[in-house]
C-alpha positions, -999 to +999 in steps of 0.1 A: -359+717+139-348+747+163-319+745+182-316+739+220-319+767+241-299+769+276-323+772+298-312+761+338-272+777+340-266+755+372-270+723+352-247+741+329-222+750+352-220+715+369-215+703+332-184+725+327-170+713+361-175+675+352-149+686+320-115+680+317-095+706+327-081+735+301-070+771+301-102+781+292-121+763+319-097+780+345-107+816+332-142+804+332-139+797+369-153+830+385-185+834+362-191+795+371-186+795+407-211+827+412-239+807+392-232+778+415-230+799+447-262+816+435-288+783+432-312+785+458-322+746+444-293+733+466-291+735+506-262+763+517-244+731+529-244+718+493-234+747+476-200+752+503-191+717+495-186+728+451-164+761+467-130+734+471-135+723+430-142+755+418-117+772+441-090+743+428-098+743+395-094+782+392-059+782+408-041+750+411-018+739+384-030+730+350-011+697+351-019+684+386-052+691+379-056+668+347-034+641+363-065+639+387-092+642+364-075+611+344-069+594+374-102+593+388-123+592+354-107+575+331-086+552+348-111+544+372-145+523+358-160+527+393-161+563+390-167+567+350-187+597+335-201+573+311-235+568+331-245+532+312-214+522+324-232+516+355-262+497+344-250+476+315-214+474+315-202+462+279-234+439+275-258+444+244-282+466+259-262+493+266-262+502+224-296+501+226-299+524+253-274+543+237-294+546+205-325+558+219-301+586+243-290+599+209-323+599+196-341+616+225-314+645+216-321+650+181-357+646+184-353+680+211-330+695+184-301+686+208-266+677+183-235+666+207-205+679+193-184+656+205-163+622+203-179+607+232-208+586+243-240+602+241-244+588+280-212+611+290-221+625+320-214+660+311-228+657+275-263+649+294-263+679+313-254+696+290-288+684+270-308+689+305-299+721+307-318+731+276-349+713+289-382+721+306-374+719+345-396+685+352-381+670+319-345+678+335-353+664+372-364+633+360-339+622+338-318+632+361-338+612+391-335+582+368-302+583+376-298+592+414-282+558+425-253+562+401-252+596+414-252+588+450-227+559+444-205+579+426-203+607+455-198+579+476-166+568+459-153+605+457-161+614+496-139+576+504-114+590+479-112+621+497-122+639+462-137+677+459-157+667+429-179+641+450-197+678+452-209+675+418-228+642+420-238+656+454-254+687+440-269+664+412-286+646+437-307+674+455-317+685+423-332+656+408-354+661+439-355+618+443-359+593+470-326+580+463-327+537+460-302+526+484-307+490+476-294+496+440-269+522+450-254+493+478-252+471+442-232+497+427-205+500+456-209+462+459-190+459+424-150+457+422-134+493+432-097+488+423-068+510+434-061+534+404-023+531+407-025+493+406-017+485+373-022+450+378-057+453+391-060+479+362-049+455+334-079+429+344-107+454+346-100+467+311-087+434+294-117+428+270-123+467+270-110+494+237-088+520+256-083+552+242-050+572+254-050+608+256-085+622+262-094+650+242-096+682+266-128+693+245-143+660+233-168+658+261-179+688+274-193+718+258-172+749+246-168+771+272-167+797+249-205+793+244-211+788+280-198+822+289-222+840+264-247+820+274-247+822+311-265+852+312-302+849+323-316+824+302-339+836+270-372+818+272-376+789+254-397+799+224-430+777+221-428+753+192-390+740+203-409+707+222-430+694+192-413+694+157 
């Protein structure tokens, strides 16, 4: 089986963004933003909007900056990266689901390295951005309501990464359903700070302290040598 080869950089670049925050991701900053300010996919309007995040991310304080990341992503279920989240909540299915993610990976010579879910928001865009254009804008259409709901809860929070999910949005290219994303926003939405409110939502739920700055995202090491114009994807990668 070959390995994954990058193949759309803004799917890449909206990966690293979704990531927690390191050193390395700040010195990444300039080569990310120009890919980002460079996609024609997304309207001028949407591509402004990612300027705050990517201007942030470069210059604000290392520590501020993950204090907000864990604050809005980890300590929040409403806004979690973890896109099953969303659909199944801790129910049966969402292993299943799960299952098949990871296989749909390896069967496109996709390996995570990483500690997190295989529905991680940034490990699947990572994976889309080594696939064929139509493969990418559907999976990602699949998941446009989670998208849009998400954004929602960012813009109310005031948040410069509701950009992201934004961007995600137009490229998926989808007729977003507002029924199920008016579900979504229906759900419980507690205050972050209230520990209280906090303490319910995660009762019957494993909790892991201290996220790993790397454990879900990919190396942005590799993404700098790869951001380059992409090499064509050779033509035996789809079929084994």
């Amino acid at each position: 089986m070959m390995d994954a080869v990058l193949q759309d950089r803004t799917l890449k670049a909206l990966s690293l963004l979704l990531c927690y925050p390191t050193a390395e991701l700040q010195g990444a900053m300039s080569e990310i933003g120009g890919v980002l300010a460079a996609e024609t996919r997304l309207t001028a309007a949407a591509r402004r909007d990612l300027r705050p995040l990517v201007d942030a991310l470069a210059t604000r304080d290392l520590f501020d900056l993950e204090e907000e990341f864990v604050m809005l992503f980890d300590r929040s279920k409403s806004l979690s990266l973890n896109l099953f989240e969303h659909v199944h909540g801790e129910s049966r299915d969402r292993g299943g689901a799960m299952v098949d993610l990871l296989e749909t990976y390896r069967a496109a010579g996709f390996e995570p390295a990483t500690t997190e879910l295989p529905d991680h928001l940034p490990v699947l865009l990572e994976f889309l951005a080594t696939r064929p254009a139509g493969e990418a804008r559907d999976m990602l259409a699949d998941a446009a309501h989670i998208l849009a709901a998400v954004a929602q809860r960012l813009e109310q929070r005031q948040s410069t990464y509701a950009g992201v999910f934004t961007a995600l949005v137009q490229l998926a290219k989808a007729e977003v359903d507002e029924d199920a994303v008016a579900e979504i926003l229906a759900r419980p939405d507690p205050d972050p700070t209230d520990l209280e409110a906090l303490d319910k939502i995660w009762e019957e739920t494993e909790v892991t302290f201290g996220p790993d700055p790397n454990s879900g995202c990919p190396q942005v090491r590799d993404m700098l040598a790869q951001m380059d114009t992409p090499k064509p994807r050779p033509a035996d990668t789809a079929a084994e």
